[in-house]
C-alpha positions as a Markdown table, in Angstrom:
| # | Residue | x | y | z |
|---|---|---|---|---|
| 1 | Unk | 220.4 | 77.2 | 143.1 |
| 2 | Unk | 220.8 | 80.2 | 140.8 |
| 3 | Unk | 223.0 | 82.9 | 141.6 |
| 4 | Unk | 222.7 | 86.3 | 140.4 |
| 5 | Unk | 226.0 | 87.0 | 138.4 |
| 6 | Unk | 228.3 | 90.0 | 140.0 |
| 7 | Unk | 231.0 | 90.1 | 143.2 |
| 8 | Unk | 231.2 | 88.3 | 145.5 |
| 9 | Unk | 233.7 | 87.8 | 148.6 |
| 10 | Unk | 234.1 | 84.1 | 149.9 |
| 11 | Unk | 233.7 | 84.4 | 153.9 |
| 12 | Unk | 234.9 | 80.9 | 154.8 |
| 13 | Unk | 235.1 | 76.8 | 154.0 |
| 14 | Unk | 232.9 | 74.7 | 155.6 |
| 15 | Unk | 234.2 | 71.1 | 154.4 |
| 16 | Unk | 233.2 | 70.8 | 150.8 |
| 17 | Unk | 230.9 | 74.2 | 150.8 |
| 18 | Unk | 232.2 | 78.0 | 150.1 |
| 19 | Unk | 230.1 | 80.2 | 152.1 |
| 20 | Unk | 230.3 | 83.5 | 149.8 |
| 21 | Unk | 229.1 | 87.2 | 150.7 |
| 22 | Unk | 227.2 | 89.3 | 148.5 |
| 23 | Unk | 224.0 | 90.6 | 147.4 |
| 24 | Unk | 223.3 | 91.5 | 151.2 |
| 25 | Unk | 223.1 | 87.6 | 151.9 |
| 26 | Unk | 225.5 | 84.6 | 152.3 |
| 27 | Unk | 225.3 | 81.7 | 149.6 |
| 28 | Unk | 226.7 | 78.1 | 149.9 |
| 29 | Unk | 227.8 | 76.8 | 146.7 |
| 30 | Unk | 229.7 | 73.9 | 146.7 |
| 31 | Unk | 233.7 | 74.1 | 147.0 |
| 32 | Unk | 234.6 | 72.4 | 143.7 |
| 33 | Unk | 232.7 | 74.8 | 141.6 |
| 34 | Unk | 235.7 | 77.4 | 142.7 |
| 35 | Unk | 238.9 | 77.9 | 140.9 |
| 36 | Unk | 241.5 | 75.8 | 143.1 |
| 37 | Unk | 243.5 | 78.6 | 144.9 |
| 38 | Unk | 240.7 | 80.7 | 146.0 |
| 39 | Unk | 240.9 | 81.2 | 149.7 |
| 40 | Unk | 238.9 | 83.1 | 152.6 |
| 41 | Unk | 238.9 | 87.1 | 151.3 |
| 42 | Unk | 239.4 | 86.3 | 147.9 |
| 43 | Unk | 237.0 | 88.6 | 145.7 |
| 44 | Unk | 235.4 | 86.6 | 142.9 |
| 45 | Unk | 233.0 | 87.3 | 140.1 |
| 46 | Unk | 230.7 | 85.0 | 139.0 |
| 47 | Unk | 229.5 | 85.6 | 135.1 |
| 48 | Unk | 226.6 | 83.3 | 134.9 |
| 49 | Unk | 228.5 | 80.4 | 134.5 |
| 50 | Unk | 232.3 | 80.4 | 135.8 |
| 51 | Unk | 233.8 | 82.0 | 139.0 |
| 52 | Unk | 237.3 | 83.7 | 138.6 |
| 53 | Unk | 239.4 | 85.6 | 141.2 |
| 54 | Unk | 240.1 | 89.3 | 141.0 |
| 55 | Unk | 243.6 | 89.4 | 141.7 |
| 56 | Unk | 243.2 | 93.4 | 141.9 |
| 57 | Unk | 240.2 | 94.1 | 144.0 |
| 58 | Unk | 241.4 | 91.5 | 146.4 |
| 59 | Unk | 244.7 | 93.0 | 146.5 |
| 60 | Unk | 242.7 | 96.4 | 147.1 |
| 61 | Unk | 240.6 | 94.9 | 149.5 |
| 62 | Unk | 243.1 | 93.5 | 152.0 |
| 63 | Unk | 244.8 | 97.1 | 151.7 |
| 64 | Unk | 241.3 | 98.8 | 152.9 |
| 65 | Unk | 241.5 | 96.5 | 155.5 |
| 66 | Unk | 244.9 | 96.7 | 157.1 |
| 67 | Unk | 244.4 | 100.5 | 156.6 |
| 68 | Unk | 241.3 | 100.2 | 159.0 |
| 69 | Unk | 243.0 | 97.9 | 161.6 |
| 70 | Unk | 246.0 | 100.1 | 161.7 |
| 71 | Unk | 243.7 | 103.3 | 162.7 |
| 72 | Unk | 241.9 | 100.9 | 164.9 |
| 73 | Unk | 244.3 | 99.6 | 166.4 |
| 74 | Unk | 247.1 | 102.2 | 166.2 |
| 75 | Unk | 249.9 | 100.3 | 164.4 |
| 76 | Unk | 250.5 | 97.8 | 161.7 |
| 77 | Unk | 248.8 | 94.5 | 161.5 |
């Protein structure tokens, strides 16, 4: 299956498949293909041929999201 390079968020492990979220649609690739340490809400960009983490939009990510669930919810999460 070809996958258009850019960002991508990986949603959740099914066994040995990485459901990943991008391009307005969920792709199953299979888990090996990912760097070891990559785990659900990592942010990863695929160049074409190799997947890496970014460290810094993830970070930035999880921030956006605490930040919502704390005005959501009213407190820290």
């Amino acid at each position: 299956m070809w996958i258009p390079p850019g960002e991508y968020i990986l949603d959740r492990l099914e066994g040995e498949t990485a459901v990943l979220e991008g391009e307005d649609k969920l792709w199953d690739i299979p888990r090996q293909d990912l760097p070891p340490e990559t785990a659900p809400g990592h942010v990863l960009i695929w160049d074409g041929q190799t997947w890496r983490i970014d460290q810094a939009e993830t970070q930035a990510r999880k921030q956006r999201m605490a930040e919502k669930m704390r005005r959501l919810f009213g407190k820290e999460q």
